[in-house]
C-alpha positions in Angstrom: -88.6 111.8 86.9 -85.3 113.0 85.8 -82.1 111.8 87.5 -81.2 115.6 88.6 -84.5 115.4 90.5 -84.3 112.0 91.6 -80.6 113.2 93.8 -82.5 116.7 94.7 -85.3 115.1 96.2 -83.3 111.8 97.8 -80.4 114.4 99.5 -83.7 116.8 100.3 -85.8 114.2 102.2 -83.0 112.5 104.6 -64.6 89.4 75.2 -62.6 87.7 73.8 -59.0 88.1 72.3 -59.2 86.1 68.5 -59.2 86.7 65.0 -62.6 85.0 64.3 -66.0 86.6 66.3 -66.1 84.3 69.2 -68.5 86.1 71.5 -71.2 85.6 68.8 -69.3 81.8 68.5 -70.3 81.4 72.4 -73.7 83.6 72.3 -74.6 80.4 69.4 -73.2 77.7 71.7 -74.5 78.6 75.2 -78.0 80.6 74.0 -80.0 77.3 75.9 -79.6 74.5 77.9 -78.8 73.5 81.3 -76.5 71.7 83.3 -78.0 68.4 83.8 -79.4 68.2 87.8 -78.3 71.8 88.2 -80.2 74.8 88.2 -79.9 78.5 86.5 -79.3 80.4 83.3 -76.9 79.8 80.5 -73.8 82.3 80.7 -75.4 85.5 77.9 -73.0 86.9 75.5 -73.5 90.1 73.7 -73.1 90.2 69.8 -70.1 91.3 68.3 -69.8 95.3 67.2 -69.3 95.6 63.3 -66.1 98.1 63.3 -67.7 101.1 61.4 -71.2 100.5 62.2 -74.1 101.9 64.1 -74.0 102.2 67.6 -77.8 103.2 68.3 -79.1 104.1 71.9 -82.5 103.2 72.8 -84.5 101.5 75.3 -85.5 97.8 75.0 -87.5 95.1 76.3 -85.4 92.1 76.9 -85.7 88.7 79.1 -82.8 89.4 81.4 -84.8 86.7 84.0 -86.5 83.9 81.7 -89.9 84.7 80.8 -90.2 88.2 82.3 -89.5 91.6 80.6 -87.1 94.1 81.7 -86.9 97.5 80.2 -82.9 98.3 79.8 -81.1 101.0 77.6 -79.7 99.0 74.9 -77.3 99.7 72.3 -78.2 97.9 68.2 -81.1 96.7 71.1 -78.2 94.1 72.6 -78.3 94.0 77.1 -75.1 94.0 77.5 -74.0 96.5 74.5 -72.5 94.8 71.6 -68.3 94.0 72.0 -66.0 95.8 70.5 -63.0 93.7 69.3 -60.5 94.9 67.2 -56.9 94.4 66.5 -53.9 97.4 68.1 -53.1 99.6 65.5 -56.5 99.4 63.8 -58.8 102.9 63.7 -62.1 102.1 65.1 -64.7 104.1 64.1 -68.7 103.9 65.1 -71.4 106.4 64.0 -73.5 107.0 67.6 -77.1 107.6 67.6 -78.9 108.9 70.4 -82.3 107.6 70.0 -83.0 107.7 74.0 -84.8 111.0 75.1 -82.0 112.3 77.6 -78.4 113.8 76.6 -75.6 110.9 76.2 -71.9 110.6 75.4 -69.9 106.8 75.0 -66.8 107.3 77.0 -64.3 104.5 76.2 -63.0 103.6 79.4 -59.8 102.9 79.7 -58.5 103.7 76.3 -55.7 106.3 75.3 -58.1 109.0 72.5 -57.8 112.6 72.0 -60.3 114.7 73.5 -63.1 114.9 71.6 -63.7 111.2 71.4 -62.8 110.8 75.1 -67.2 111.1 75.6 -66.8 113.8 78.3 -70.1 115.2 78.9 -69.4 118.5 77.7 -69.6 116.6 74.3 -73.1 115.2 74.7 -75.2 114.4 72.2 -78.7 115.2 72.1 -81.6 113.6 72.2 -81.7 112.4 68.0 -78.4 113.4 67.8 -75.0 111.4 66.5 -71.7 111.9 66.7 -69.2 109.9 64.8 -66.6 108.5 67.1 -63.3 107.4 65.6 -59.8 107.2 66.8 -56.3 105.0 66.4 -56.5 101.7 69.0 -53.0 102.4 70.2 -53.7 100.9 73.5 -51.5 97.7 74.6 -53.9 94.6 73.8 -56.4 93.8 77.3 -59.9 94.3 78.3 -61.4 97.7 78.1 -64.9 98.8 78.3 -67.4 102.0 76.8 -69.9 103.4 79.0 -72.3 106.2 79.3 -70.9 109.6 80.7 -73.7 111.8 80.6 -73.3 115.0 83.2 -75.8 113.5 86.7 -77.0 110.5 84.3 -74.1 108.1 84.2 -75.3 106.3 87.0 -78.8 105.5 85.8 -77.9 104.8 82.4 -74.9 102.5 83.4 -77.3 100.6 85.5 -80.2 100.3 83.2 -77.6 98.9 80.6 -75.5 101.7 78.6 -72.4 99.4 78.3 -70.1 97.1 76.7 -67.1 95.5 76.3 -64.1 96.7 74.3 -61.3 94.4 73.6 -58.1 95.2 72.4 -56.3 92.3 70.4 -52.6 92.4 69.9 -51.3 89.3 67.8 -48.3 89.6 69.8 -49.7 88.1 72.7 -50.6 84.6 70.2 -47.0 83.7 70.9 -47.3 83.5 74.9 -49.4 80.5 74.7 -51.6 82.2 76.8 -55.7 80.6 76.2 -57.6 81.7 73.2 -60.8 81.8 70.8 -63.4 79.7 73.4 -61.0 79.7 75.9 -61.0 83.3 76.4 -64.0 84.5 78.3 -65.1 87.7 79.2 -66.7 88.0 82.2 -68.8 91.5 83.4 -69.8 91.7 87.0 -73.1 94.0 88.0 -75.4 93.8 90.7 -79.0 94.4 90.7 -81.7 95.1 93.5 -84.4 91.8 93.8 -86.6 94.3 95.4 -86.9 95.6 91.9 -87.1 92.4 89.6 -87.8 92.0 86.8 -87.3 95.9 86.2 -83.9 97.9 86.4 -85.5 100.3 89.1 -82.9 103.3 89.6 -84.1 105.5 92.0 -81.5 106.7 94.6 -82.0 107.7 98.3 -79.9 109.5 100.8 -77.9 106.4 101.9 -77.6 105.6 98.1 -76.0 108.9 97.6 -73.8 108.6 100.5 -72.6 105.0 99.5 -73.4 104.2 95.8 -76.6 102.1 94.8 -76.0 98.6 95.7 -78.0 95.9 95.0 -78.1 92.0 96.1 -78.4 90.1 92.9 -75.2 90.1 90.9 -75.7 89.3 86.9 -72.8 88.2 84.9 -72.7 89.4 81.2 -76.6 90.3 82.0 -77.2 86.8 83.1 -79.0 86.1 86.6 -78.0 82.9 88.4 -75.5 82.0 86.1 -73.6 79.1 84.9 -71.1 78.0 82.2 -70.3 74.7 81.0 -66.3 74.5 81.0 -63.5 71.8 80.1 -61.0 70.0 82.2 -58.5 72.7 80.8 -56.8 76.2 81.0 -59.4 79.4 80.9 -58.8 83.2 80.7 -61.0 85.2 82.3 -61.8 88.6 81.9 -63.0 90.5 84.6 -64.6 94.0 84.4 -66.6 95.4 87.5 -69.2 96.9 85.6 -70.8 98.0 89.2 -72.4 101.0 90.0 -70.8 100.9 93.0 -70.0 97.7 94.8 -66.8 96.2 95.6 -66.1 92.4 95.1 -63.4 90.1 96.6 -62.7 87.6 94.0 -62.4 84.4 95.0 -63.7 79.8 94.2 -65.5 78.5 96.8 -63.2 76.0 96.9 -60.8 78.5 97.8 -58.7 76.8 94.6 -55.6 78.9 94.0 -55.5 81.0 90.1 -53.2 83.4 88.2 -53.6 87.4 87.6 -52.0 87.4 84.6 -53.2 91.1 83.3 -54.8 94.6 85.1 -56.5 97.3 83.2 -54.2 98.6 80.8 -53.3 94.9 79.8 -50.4 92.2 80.8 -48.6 92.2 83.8 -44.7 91.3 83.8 -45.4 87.9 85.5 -48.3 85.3 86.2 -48.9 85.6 89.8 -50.5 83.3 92.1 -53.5 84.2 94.5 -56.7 82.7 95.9 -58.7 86.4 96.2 -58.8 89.6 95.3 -60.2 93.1 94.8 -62.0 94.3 92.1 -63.6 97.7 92.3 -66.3 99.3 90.3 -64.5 100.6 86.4 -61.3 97.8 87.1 -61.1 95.0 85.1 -58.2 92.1 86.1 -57.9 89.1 83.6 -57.1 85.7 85.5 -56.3 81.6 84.2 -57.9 79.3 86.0 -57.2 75.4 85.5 -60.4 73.2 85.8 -58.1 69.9 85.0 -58.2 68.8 88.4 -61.8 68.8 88.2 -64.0 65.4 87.1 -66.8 65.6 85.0 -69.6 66.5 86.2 -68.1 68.7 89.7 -69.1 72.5 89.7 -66.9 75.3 91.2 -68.6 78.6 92.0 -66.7 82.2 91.5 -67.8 84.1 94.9 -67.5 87.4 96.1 -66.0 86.8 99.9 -67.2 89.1 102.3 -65.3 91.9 103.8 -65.6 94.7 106.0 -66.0 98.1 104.8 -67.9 100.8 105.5 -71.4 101.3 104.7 -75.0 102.2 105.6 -78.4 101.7 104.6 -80.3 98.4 103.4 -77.2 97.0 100.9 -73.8 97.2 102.3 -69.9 96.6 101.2 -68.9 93.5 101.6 -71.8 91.2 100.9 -70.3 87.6 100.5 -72.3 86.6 97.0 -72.2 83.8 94.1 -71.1 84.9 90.8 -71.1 82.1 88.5 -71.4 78.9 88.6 -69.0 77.0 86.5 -69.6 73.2 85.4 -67.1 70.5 84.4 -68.6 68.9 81.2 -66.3 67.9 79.2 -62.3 67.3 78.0 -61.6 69.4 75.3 -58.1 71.0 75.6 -57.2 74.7 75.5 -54.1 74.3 74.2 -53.2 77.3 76.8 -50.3 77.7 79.1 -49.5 79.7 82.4 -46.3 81.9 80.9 -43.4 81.4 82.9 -42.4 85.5 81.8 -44.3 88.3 80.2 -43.7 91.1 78.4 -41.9 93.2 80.9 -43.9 96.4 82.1 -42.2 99.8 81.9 -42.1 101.1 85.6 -41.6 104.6 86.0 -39.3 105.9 88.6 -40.1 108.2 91.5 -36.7 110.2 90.9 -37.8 110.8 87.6 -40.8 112.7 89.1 -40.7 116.6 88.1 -44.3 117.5 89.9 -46.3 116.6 93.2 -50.1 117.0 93.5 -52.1 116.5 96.5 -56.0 114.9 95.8 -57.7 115.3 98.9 -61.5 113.2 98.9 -63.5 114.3 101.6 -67.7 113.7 102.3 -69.4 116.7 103.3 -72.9 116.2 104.8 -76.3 118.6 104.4 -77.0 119.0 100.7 -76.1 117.8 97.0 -72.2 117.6 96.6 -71.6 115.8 99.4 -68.3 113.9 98.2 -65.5 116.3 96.7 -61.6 116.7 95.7 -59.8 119.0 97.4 -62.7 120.6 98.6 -64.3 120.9 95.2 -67.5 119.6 92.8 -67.5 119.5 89.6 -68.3 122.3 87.0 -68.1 121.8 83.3 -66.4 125.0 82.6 -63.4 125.0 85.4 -59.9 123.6 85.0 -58.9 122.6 87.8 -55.3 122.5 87.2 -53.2 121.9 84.0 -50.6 119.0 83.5 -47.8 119.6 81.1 -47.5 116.8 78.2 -44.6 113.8 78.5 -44.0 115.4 82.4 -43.4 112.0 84.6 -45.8 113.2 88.1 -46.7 112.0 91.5 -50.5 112.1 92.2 -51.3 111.4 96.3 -54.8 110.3 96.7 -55.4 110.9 100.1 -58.8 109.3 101.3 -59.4 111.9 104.4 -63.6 110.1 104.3 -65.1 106.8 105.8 -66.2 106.0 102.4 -64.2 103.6 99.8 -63.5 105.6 96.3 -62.9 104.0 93.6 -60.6 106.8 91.1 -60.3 106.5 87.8 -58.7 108.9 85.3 -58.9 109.4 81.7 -56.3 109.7 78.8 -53.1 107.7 79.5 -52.9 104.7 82.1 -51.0 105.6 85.2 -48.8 103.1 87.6 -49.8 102.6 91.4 -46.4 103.2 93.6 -47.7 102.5 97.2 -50.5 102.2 99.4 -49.9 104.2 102.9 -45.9 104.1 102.1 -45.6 100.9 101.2 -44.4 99.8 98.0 -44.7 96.3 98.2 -48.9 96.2 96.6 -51.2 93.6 95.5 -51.3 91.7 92.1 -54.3 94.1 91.0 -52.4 96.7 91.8 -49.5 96.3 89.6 -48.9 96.9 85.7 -50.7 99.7 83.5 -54.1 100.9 85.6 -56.6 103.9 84.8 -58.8 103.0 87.9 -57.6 102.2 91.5 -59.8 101.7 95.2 -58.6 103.8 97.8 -59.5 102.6 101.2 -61.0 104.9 104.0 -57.9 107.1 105.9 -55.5 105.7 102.8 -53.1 107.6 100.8 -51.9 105.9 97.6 -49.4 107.5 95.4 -49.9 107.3 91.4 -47.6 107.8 88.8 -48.8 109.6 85.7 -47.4 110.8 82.7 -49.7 112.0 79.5 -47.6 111.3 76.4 -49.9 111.5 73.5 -53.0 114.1 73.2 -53.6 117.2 75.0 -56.8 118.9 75.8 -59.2 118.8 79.0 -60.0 115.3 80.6 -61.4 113.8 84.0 -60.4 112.9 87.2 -63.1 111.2 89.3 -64.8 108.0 91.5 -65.8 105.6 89.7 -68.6 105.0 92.2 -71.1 106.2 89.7 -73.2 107.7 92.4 -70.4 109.7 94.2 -69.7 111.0 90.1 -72.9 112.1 89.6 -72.7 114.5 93.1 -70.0 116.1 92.2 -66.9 113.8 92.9 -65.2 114.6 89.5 -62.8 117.5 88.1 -61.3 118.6 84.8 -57.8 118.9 84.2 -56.1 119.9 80.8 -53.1 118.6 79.2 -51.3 121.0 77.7 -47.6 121.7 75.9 -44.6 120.0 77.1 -43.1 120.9 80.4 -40.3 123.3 80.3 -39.2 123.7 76.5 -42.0 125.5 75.1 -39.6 127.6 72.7 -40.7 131.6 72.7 -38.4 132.4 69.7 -36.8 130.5 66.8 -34.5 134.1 66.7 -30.8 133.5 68.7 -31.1 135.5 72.0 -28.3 137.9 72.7 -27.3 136.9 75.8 -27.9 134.5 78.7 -31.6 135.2 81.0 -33.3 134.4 83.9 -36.8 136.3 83.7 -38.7 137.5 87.1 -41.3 134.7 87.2 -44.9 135.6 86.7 -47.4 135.4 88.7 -45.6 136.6 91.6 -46.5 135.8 94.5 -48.5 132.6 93.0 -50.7 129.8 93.7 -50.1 127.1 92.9 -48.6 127.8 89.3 -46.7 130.3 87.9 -44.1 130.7 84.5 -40.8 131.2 84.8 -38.5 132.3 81.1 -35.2 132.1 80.7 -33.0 132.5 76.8 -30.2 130.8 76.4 -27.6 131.9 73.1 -26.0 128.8 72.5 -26.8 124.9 72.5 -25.8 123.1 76.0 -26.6 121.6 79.2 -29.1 123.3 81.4 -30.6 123.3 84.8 -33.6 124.5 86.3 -33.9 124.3 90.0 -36.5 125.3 92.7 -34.5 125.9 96.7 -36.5 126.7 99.6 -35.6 129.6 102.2 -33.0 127.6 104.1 -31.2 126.8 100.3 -32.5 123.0 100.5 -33.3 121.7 96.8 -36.8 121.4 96.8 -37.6 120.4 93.0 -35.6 119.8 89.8 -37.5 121.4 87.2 -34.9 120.7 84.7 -32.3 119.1 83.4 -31.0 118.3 79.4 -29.7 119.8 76.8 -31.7 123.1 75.4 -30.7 124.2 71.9 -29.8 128.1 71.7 -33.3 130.1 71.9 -36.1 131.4 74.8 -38.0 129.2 76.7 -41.1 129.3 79.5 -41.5 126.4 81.7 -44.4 126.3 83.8 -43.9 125.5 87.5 -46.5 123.8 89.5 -46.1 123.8 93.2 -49.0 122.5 94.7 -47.4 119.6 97.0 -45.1 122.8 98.4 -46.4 124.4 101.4 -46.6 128.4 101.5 -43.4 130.6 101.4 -40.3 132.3 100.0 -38.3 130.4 96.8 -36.0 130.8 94.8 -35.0 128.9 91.5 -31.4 129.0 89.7 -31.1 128.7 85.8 -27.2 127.1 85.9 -25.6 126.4 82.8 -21.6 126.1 82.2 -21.7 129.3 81.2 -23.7 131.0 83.3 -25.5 130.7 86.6 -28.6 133.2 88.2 -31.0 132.9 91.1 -34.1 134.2 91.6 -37.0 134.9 94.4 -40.3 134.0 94.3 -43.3 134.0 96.7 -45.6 131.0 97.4 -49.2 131.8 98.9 -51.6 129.2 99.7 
């Protein structure tokens, strides 16, 4: 049965940051064995990818649970997908073959690429198709991922096994002393259904619509009941929530304090010291974690805590759960330090802000497209709205469901600036971030600014399931805000042009000329004559310009906007309609 039937007739009826290849290095050293007197399965780590290679979907048989055989989609016939690790700067480049009977595209999660390799499912590939995916790495060095993205399929295929990690190494980091080669794990969280074992059953009812398939048997790096042998020494861990859908609180059962040390779009500006933490489904948070306190022969469990959350149905948020067992074995050093600073982070500035938009997430019950933005599903063909290039913006994410949503966007990494008003926000939340949970009744403010490709990308939850209804718009990226130049001929004169459309919602041009180089400002008022929006502000060279105006955070009414320079200085009306 198809996966558009499977949601028709559910909502109907009710890594490792090194020069060398160490993930193959660890897949050699941990394929057997366990820890004597204990119980479980040795940690699984995928191949390395060979940068230029074949990346070739099918379906495999493969021993996730020792001795039995589960079918998974597999890519070179590796559960998890092969890593990708490859230096910053370098162009990566993999020749996709869809050898797996349904459509597929590789979305590279996380990562800054122009639109065409983004893997939006507009791009699918066909069954026996391929598709050459290449693009710079210009990403800061962390821990990315690639997944499928297939239009009402990237929930099954993420969950029978379409994806992988994708590391970005930048040799600058080698002089932070930070953990490295074996010491440098990566670590991917999924959860499973032990209803279903050995197979990777997906076949989604009502309340896994409503809440995102959950299961109750979490695999690490495709591993089931998981251990790894570790050293009295300094580890980095990288964490990806490669969840359809659930939530984890991060934590030792020992409740032994570690360090965030990097979010998804790489370092933080500082180590920072917790005992737990959130990590929803598409965020990935790399930690240190000192066992030298430890003796020989102890073992420390990684736990998701529980927590309460919303949920219905058989598998809820919030299960408390063991992750992975780690065991002390031996004393071989790390050479690895906790950095006292850094690299600072760039934080953008909420005066700097030139446009507000307002993302509404709502669940609407009695049919397919239950969960929606600002009252709308997704269709391939719409832009939703357009975002100007190198314009700094405020995105509110206002969770007006029950439900938690993880959103993620795609292109360029965006910084979180509060949660319900208040700025002061947790580790995970600080630093670069292309994925962040918003909590039922919560508004959290983003800060976003596209600087390097334009074209159309996505907006959407990252609770695969709530993706796959519907929860998911395009927006396009387009020329720069404001000094899109009409004419390279002088103008005449100074101009302020009637702005078109007029009345407008929520966009509309307004053109103005100038005839000689100098400061100018662009300025948006509201009926009473209270500045409402600085549109612009810099020095123009002599020529006509457009800038595009977006007032969707403005409620309806009568504007006017002012071109002032030191030479000259008019005011026009407009008419907002909502």
């Amino acid at each position: 049965m198809k996966r558009r039937e499977m949601i028709f007739r559910a909502l109907q009826t009710s890594a490792l940051l090194t020069l060398a290849n160490p993930v193959q290095v660890l897949a050699d050293k941990y394929s057997s064995g366990i820890f004597p007197g204990g119980t479980g399965n040795a940690l699984r780590f995928p191949p390395v990818f060979n940068n230029g290679g074949t990346m070739a979907l099918g379906t495999t048989n493969v021993n996730v649970w020792p001795g039995q055989n589960t079918e998974v989609l597999s890519i070179n016939g590796s559960y998890p997908g092969p890593s990708v690790i490859i230096e910053k700067g370098s162009t990566f480049t993999a020749n996709f073959v869809n050898n797996f009977n349904e459509p597929a595209t590789i979305h590279w999660h996380g990562l800054n690429v122009p639109e065409l390799m983004d893997g939006h499912p507009k791009d699918e590939i066909l069954p026996g198709g391929n598709y050459t995916y290449t693009f710079p790495v210009i990403n800061r060095g962390g821990t990315y991922f690639y997944h499928s993205h297939a239009h009402m399929l990237t929930a099954e295929h993420v969950y029978k096994g379409f994806a992988g990690f994708f590391i970005v190494d930048d040799p600058a980091e080698i002089g932070l002393g930070l953990p490295r080669g074996n010491f440098d794990i990566p670590l991917c969280i999924q959860d499973r259904r032990s209803v279903n074992i050995p197979q990777f059953t997906y076949n989604p009812q009502m309340p896994d619509i409503m809440n995102g398939f959950l299961g109750d048997t979490p695999l690490i790096n495709g591993t089931p009941d998981a251990f790894f042998e570790v050293s009295r020494t300094l580890y980095r861990f990288r964490l990806l929530n490669g969840s359809n859908a659930r939530i984890y609180k991060i934590a030792f059962s020992d409740n032994r304090p570690f360090h965030i040390i990097a979010t998804d779009g790489g370092l933080k500006d500082e180590a920072v010291q917790v005992t737990s933490f959130f990590l929803s489904p598409g965020e990935r948070t790399d930690i240190l974690v000192d066992f030298s306190t430890y003796t020989i022969g102890n073992s420390v469990i990684l736990k998701s805590l529980p927590f309460t959350a919303p949920g219905t149905g058989n598998y809820v948020q919030g299960t408390e759960m063991n992750l992975l067992r780690f065991d002390v074995t031996g004393n071989t050093g790390s050479g690895g330090i906790i950095p006292a600073v850094l690299p600072p982070v760039n934080y953008y500035s909420i005066a700097d802000v030139k446009t507000t938009r307002n993302f509404t997430l709502t669940m609407n019950m009695g049919g397919m497209n239950m969960h929606r933005i600002n009252g709308l599903t997704f269709e391939m063909n719409r832009i939703d709205w357009e975002t100007p290039q190198n314009s700094l913006e405020e995105w509110r994410i206002i969770n007006a469901s029950n439900m938690l949503h993880p959103i993620h966007s795609h292109s360029d990494m965006f910084q979180v600036y509060s949660r319900n008003g208040n700025t002061t926000l947790p580790p995970e939340d600080k630093g670069w971030k292309d994925t962040v949970l918003i909590n039922p009744f919560e508004t959290v403010r983003l800060l976003v600014k596209f600087n390097d490709y334009r074209g159309i990308f996505l907006l959407h939850c990252h609770n695969l399931e709530h993706e796959d209804d519907g929860m998911m718009l395009n927006f396009k990226i387009v020329d720069p805000v404001g000094i899109n130049s009409q004419s390279e001929n002088t103008p005449e004169g100074f101009r302020l042009h009637q702005n078109y459309p007029n009345p407008f919602n929520p966009e509309t041009v307004i053109k103005f000329s100038i005839p000689k180089s100098g400061k100018a400002e662009l300025k948006v008022f509201d009926s009473r004559g209270q500045e409402v929006r600085v549109l612009l502000n810099e020095n123009l060279n002599a020529g006509s310009y457009e800038f595009r105006f977006d007032a969707a955070g403005l409620p309806s009414g009568v504007y006017f906007y002012t071109l002032l320079t030191p030479d000259f200085n008019a005011t026009k009306k407009m008419i907002l309609i909502k």
